[in-house]
C-alpha positions as CSV (number, residue, x, y, z in Angstrom):
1,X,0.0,0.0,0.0
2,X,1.4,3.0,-0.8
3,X,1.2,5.0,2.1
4,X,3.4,8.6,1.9
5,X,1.5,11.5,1.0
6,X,2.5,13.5,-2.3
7,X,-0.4,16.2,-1.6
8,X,1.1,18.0,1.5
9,X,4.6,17.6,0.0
10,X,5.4,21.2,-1.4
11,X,9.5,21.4,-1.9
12,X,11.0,19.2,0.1
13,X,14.5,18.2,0.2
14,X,14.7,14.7,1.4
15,X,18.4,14.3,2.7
16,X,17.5,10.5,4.1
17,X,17.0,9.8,0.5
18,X,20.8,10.7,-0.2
19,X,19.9,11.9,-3.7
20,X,22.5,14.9,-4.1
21,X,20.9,18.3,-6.3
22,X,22.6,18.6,-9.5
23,X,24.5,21.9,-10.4
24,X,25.0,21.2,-13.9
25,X,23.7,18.7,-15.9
26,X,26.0,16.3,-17.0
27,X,29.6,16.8,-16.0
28,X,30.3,17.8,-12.3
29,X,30.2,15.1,-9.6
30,X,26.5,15.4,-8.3
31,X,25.7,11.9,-9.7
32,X,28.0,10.6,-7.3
33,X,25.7,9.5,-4.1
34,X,26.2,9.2,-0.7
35,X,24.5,8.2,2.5
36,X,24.6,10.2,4.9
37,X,23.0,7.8,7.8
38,X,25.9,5.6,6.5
39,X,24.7,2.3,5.0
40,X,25.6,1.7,2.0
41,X,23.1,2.6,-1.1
42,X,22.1,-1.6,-1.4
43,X,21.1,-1.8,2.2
44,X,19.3,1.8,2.6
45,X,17.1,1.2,-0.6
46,X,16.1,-2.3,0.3
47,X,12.3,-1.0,2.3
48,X,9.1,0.4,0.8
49,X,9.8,3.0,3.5
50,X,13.0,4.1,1.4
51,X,11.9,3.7,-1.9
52,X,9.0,6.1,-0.9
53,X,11.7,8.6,0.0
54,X,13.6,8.3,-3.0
55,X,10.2,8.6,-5.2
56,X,9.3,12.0,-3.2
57,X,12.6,13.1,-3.9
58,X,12.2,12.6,-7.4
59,X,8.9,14.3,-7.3
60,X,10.8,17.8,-5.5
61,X,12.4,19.6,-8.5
62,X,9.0,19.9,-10.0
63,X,8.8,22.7,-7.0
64,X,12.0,24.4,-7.9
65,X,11.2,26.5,-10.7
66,X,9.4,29.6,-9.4
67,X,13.0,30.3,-7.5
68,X,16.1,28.2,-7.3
69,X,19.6,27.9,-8.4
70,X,19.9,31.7,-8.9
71,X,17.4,32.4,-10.9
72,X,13.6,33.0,-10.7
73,X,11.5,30.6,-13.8
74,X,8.3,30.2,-13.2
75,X,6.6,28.3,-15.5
76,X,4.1,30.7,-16.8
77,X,6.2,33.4,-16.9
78,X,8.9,31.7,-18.8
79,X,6.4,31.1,-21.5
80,X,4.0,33.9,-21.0
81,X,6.7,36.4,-22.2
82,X,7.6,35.2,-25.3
83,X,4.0,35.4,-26.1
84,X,1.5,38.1,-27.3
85,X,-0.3,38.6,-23.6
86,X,2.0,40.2,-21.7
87,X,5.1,42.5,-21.3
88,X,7.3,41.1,-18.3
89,X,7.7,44.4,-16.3
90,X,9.8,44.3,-12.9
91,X,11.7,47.5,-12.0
92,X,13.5,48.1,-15.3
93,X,14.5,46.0,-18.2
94,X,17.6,45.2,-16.7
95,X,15.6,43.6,-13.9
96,X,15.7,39.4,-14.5
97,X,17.7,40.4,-18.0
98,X,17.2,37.4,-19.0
99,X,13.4,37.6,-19.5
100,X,13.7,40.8,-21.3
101,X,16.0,39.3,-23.9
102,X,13.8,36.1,-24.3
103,X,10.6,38.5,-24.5
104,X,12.4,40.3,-27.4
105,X,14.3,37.0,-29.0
106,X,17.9,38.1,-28.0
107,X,18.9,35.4,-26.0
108,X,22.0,34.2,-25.5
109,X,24.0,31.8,-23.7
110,X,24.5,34.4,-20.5
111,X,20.9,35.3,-20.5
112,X,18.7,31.8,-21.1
113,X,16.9,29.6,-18.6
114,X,19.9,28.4,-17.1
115,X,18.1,26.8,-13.8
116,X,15.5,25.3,-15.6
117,X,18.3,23.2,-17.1
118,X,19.3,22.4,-13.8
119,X,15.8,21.3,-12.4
120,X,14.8,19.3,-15.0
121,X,18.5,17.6,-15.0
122,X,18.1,17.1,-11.3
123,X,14.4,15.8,-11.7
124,X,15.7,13.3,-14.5
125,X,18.6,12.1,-12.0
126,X,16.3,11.7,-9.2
127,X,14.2,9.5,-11.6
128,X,17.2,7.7,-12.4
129,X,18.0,7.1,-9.0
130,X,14.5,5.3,-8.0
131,X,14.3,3.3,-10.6
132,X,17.9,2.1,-10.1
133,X,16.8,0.8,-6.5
134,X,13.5,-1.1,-7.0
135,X,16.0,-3.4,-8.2
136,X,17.5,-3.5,-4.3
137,X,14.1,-3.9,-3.1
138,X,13.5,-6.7,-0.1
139,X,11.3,-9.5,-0.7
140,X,8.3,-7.9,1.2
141,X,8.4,-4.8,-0.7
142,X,4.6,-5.9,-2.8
143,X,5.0,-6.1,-6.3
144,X,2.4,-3.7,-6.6
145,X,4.1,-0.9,-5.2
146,X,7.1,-1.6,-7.0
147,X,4.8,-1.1,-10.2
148,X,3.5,2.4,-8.8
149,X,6.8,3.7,-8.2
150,X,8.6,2.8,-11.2
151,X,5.7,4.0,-13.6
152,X,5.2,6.7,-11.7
153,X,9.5,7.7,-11.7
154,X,9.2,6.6,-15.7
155,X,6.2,9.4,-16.2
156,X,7.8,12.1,-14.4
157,X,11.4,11.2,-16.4
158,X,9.2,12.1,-19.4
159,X,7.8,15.4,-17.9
160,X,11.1,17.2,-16.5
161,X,12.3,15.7,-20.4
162,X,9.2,17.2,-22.0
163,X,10.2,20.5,-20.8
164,X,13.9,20.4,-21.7
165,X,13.0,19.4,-25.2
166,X,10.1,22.5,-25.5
167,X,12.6,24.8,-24.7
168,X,15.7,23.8,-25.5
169,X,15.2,21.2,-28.0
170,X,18.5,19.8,-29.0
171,X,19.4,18.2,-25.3
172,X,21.6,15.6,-23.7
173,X,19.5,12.1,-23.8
174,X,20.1,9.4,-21.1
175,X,17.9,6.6,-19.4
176,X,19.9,5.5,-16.9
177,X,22.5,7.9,-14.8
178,X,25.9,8.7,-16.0
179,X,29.7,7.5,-15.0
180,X,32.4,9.5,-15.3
181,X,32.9,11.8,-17.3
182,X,29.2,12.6,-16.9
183,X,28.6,13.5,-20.6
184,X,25.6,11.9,-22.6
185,X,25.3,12.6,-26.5
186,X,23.2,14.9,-27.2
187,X,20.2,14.3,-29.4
188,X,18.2,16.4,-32.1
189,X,15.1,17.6,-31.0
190,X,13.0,15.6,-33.0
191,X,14.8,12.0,-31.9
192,X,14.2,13.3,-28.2
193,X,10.4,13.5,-29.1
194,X,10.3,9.6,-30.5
195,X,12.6,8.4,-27.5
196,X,9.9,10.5,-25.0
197,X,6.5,9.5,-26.3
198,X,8.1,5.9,-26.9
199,X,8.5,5.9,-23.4
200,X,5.4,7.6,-22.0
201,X,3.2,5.2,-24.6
202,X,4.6,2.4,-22.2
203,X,4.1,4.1,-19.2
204,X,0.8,4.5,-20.3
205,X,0.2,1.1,-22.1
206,X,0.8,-0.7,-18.5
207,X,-2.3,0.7,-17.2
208,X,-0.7,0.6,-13.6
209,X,-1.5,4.0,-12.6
210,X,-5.1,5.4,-11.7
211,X,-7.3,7.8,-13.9
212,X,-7.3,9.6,-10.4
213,X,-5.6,9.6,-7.1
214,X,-7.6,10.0,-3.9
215,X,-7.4,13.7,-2.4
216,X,-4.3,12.5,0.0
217,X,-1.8,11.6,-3.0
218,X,-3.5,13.9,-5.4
219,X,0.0,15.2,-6.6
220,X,1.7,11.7,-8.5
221,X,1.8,11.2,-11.7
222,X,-1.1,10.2,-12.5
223,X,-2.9,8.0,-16.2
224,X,-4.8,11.2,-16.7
225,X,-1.2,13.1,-15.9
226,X,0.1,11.5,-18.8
227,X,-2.7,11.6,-21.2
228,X,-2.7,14.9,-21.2
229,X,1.2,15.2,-21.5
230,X,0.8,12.9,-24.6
231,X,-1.9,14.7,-25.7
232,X,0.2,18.0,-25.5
233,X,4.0,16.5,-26.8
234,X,1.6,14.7,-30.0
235,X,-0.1,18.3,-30.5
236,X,2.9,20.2,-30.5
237,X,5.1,17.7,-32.3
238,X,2.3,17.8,-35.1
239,X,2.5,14.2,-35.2
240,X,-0.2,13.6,-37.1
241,X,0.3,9.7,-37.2
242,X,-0.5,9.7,-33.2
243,X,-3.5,12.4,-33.3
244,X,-6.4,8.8,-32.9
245,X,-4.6,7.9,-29.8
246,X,-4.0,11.5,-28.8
247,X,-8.2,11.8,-28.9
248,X,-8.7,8.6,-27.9
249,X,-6.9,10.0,-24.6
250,X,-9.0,12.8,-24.2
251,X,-12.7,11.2,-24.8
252,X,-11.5,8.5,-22.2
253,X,-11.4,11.6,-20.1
254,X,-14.3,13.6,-20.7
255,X,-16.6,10.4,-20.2
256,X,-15.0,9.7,-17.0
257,X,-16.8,10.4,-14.1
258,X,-13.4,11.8,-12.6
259,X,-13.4,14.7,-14.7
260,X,-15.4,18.1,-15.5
261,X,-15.6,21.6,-15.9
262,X,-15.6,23.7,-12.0
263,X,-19.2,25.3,-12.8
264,X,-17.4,28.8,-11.4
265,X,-14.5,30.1,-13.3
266,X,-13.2,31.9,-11.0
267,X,-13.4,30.2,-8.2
268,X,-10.4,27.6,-9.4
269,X,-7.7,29.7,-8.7
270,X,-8.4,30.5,-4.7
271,X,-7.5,27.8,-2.1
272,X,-10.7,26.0,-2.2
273,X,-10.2,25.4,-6.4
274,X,-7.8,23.2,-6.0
275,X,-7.9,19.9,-6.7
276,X,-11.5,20.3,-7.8
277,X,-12.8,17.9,-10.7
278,X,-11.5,20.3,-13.1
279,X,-8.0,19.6,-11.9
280,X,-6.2,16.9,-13.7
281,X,-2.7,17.9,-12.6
282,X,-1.3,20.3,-9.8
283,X,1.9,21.4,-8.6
284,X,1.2,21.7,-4.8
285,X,2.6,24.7,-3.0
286,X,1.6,25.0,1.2
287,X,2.6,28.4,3.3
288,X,2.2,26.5,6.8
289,X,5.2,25.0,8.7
290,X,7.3,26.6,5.3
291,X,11.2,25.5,5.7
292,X,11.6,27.5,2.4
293,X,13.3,31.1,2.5
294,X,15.6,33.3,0.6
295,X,18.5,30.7,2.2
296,X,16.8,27.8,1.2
297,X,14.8,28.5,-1.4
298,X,14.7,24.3,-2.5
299,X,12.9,23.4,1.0
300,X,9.4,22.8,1.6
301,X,6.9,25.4,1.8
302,X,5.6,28.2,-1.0
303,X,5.2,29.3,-3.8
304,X,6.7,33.4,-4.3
305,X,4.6,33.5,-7.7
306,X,2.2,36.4,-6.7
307,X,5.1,38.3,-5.3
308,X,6.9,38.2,-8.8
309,X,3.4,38.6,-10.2
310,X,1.4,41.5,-8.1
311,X,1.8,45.4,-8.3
312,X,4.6,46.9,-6.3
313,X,4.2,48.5,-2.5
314,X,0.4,48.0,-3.4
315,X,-1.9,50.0,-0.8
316,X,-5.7,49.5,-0.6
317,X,-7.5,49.2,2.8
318,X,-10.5,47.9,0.4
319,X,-8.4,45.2,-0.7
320,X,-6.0,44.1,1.6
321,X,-4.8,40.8,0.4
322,X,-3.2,42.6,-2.4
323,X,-1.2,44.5,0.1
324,X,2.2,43.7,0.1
325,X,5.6,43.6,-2.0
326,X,4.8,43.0,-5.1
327,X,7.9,43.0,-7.8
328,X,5.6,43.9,-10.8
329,X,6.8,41.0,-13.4
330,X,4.2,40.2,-16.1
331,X,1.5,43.3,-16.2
332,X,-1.0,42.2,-18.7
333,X,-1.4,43.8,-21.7
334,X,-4.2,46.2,-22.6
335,X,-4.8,44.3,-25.9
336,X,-4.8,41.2,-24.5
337,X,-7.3,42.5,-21.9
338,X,-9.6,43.9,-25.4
339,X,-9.5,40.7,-26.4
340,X,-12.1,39.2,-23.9
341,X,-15.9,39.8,-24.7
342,X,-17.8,42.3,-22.2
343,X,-19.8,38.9,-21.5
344,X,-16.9,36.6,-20.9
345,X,-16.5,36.4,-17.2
346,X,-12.9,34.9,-17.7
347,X,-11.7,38.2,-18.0
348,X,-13.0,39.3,-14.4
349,X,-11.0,36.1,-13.2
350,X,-7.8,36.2,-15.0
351,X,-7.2,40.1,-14.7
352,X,-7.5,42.7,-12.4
353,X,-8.0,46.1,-13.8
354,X,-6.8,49.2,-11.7
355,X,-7.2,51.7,-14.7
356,X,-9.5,53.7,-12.8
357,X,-7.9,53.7,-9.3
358,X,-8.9,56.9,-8.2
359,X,-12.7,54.3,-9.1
360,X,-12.0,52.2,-6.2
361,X,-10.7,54.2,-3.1
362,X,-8.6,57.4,-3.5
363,X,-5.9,56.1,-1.0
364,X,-5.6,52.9,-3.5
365,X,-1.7,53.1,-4.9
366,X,1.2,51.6,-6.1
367,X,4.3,52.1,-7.2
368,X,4.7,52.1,-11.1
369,X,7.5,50.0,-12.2
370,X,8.6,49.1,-16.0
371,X,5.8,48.9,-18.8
372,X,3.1,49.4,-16.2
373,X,-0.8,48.8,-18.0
374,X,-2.6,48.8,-14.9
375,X,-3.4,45.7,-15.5
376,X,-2.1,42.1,-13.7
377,X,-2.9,39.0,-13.5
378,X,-5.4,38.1,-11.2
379,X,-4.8,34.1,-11.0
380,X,-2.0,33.3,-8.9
381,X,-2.3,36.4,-7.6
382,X,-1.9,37.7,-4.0
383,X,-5.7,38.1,-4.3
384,X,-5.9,34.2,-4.9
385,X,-3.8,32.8,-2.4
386,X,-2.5,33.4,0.9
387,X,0.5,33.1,3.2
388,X,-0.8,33.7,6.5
389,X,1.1,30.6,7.4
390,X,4.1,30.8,7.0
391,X,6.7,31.4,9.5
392,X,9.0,33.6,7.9
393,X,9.9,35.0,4.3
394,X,6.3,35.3,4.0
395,X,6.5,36.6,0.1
396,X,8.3,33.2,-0.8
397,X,5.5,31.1,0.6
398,X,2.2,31.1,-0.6
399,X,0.1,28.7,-1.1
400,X,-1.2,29.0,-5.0
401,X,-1.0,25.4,-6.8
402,X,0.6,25.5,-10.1
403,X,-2.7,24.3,-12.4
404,X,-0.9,22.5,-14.9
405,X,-3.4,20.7,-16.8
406,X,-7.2,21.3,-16.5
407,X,-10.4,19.7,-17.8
408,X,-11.0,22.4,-20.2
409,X,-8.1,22.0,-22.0
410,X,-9.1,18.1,-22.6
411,X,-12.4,19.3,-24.2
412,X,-10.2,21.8,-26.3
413,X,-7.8,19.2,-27.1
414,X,-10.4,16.6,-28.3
415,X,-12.2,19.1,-30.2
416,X,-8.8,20.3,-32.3
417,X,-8.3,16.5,-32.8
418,X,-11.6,15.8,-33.9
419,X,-11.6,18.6,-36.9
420,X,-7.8,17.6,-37.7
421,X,-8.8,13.6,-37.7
422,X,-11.9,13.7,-39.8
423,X,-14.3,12.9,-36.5
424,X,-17.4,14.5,-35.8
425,X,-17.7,18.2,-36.1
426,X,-21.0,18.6,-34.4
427,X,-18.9,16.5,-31.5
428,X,-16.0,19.4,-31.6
429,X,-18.4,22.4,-31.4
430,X,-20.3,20.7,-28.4
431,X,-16.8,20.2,-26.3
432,X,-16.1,24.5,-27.4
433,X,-19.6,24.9,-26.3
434,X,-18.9,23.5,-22.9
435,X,-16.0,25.9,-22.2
436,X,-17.6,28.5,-23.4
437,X,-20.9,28.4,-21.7
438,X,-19.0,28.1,-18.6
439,X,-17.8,31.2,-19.2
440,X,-21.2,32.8,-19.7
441,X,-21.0,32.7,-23.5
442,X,-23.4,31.0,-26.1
443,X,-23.2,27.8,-27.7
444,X,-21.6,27.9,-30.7
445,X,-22.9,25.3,-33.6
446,X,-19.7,24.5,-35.9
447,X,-16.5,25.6,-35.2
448,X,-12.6,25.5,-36.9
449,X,-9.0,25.3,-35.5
450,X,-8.3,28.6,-35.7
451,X,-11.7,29.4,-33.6
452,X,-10.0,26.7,-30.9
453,X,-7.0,28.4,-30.8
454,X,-8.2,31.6,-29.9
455,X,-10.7,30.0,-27.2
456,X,-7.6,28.7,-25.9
457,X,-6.0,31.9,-25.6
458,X,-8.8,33.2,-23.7
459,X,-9.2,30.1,-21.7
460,X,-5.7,29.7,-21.0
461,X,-4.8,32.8,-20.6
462,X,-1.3,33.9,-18.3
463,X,-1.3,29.6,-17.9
464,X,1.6,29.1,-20.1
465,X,-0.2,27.6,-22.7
466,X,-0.2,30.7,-25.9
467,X,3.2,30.5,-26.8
468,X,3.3,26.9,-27.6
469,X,0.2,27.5,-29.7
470,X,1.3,30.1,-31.5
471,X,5.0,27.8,-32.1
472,X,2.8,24.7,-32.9
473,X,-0.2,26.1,-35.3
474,X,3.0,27.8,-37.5
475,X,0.9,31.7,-36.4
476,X,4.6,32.6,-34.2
477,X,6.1,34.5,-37.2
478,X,2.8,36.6,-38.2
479,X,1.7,37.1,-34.5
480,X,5.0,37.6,-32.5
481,X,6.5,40.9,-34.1
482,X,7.6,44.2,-32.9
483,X,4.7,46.3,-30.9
484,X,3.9,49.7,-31.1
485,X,5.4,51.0,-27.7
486,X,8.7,49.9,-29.1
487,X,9.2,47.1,-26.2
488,X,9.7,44.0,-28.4
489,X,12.4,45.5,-31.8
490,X,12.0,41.8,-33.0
491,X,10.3,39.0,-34.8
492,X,10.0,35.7,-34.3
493,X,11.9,33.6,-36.5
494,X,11.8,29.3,-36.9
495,X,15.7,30.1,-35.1
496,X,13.6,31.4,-32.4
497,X,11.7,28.0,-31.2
498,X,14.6,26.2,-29.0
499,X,16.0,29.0,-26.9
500,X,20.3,29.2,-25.9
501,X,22.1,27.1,-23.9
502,X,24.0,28.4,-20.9
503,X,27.5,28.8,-21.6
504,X,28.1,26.9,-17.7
505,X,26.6,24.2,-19.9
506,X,28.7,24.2,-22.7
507,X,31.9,24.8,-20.4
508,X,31.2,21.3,-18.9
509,X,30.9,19.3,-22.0
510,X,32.5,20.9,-25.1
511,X,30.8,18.2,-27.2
512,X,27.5,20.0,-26.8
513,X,26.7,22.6,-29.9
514,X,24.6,25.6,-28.9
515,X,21.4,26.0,-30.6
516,X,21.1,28.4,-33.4
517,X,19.6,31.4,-32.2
């Protein structure tokens, strides 16, 4: 029986597990392992107890992200910016460089996603590790729970994978962990895609893990987990010859009894939307008994998401959840705000509007940092969460889930796989209907791609999701070009779709080529 809880479990880093964080990813000595309680790796990893520990640990990176290793990435922001959506703000556009220079497809190898390498790397190791010492296990250890772990270790390999190959593409490969001189060949992005979704078919095929977990270990990997990760790698791949089993996928979801729409929009992205029916994958974040702060920014505890994302020195007595230090990363654009239908009550939900602040309460303020719109992001938000709990470092620690995949996106994905597989069209404009009613829109009767697209970017919208649209339906080169404020000089370019390597990277194994840029 598989007894420790994943749902509780925010960043924690497990040192019983002796799984050592990786500072590069393939050439420095983090791979070698140690114990520190002294037995030797056979003997520790010989208990379900242990093997639990060393399956949580592989489980941690997926926390790291939002801040870690020197660098803030969260996931939304990451691809948020290199969207249409948003500018990404903060104090000036030297603030997180980086960002700036990926928002305006400048990269380079000093200014990249150099932790998100790292992260994913470490989450690929930790995999590694685990699936290494099921083969240690003692006799009592039930087969079943061997089956759990390794399938679960084997779907999260392919995630932390998944996201090295969206962004960077061309990427070392491995399946097992590396000996000296910890350096794996690195594969084009295209044979990283058939090795990945080779793998996750398997993982998938074995049918070991549930549609669902219950609430306590709602968190693992779970079947549904990976349908929608196949679902998104097939989509995005345009691998047209896996599009059946892609929507195959998807209607096994929507006629699940797991599964369906949260009747209130907004309502997912406060405390008590998470883990509803309409979530099919979380990251969970938790700001009470928080070990995480600015000098250990990998331990258990928050998220600092609506710190990065909320309005600087904000002051409203009206409103005083948005009170606070906000940094000012990611205001919303104003024509991404005209882009929402005065009916569409998504727009309410995903963006706060303080055009008008004099409107609300005349000692309303904040400070006005870089490419300001008065307008932010309202999930994720302060406004959404809370860190009331947390001991210290409180603007590191709340408690906002990451909602990587919803239910809405399954009824979008199976109605763009319908049109582009010949299936029913009524059947497509009934699973837009859905999402759209929800939203207080009508029904609509027929429906194309492009119209999914765009209910996606409304749907979707500051999740993450438009850039890989835009990359995938080949609209990038027409839609991401310079603006009219003269904050993004550049276009979008084919080059542009797997971002630089870090130069640390390419110091530590001279046989890796840098992507052209």
């Amino acid at each position: 029986m598989i007894t420790t809880t994943i749902k509780t479990i925010a960043a924690s880093c497990l040192v019983c597990c002796g799984t050592a964080i990786a500072l590069t990813s393939c050439s420095d000595d983090f791979l070698e392992v140690t114990n520190p309680k002294g037995d030797s790796l056979e003997d520790y990893y010989k208990t379900d107890e242990h093997l639990q520990e060393a399956l949580i640990a592989a489980y941690d990176p997926i926390h790291w992200p939002d801040w870690g290793l020197g660098q803030y990435n969260a996931l939304n922001i990451d691809a948020e910016i290199q969207a249409d959506n948003f500018w990404v703000g903060g104090e000036t556009k030297n603030d997180m460089q980086n960002w700036h220079m990926l928002f305006n497809f400048e990269a380079n190898e000093n200014n990249t996603l150099s932790s998100l390498w790292t992260v994913d790397y470490s989450g690929i190791k930790r995999c590694n590790d685990l699936l290494r010492y099921l083969g240690w296990a003692n006799a009592d250890v039930p087969e079943a729970n061997k089956r759990s772990y390794e399938m679960q270790a084997r779907a999260m390999r392919v995630f932390y994978y998944d996201m090295l190959w969206h962004y960077f593409g061309n990427i070392p490969f491995y399946l097992e962990n590396l000996n000296a001189p910890y350096t794996a060949p690195q594969y084009k992005a295209d044979d990283v895609y058939a090795e990945l979704i080779r793998e996750l078919e398997a993982v998938i095929d074995s049918k070991v893990l549930p549609l669902r977990w219950d609430n306590a270990n709602a968190g693992r990997a779970s079947q549904a987990m990976c349908y929608m990760m196949y679902a998104e790698m097939v989509m995005y791949q345009n691998d047209e010859s896996r599009y059946p089993r892609a929507l195959q996928h998807m209607q096994e979801l929507i006629s699940s009894s797991d599964y369906e729409l949260n009747p209130d929009f907004a309502s997912i992205w406060y405390t008590e939307g998470e883990w509803t029916k309409e979530s099919i994958w979380e990251i969970n974040y938790e700001d009470s008994g928080n070990e995480r702060g600015w000098n250990s920014p990998l331990a258990i505890g928050g998220t600092v998401l609506p710190t990065l994302i909320s309005p600087n020195n904000f002051v409203a007595p009206s409103n005083p959840e948005m009170k606070g230090d906000g940094w000012g990363f990611l205001p919303v654009r104003i024509e991404a705000y005209n882009k929402f239908s005065e009916g569409d009550l998504r727009r309410d939900a995903t963006i706060i509007d303080f055009r008008s602040l004099e409107g609300l309460d005349e000692s309303v303020s904040y400070h006005l940092r870089y490419q300001n719109t008065y307008l932010w992001l309202k999930k994720y938000s302060k406004q959404t969460g809370t860190n009331e709990h947390a001991a210290f470092d409180n603007n590191l620690n709340f408690n906002n889930n990451y909602r990587y995949y919803r239910y809405s996106e399954a009824l979008l994905n199976a109605a763009e796989l319908l049109l582009k597989t010949g299936g029913s069209a009524a059947t497509a404009a009934q699973y837009v209907s859905q999402v759209r009613q929800r939203a207080g829109l009508d029904a609509v009767s027929t429906v194309t791609v492009d119209d999914i697209i765009d209910e996606r970017d409304l749907e979707f919208m500051g999740e993450g999701k438009r850039y890989w649209d835009l990359v995938r339906t080949g609209k990038a080169a027409t839609v991401l070009v310079p603006d009219q404020y003269g904050y993004r000089t550049n276009s979008w370019t084919p080059s542009k779709k797997y971002i630089p390597i870090a130069q640390s990277e390419l110091d530590s194994d001279p046989a890796l080529k840098q992507n052209e840029y």
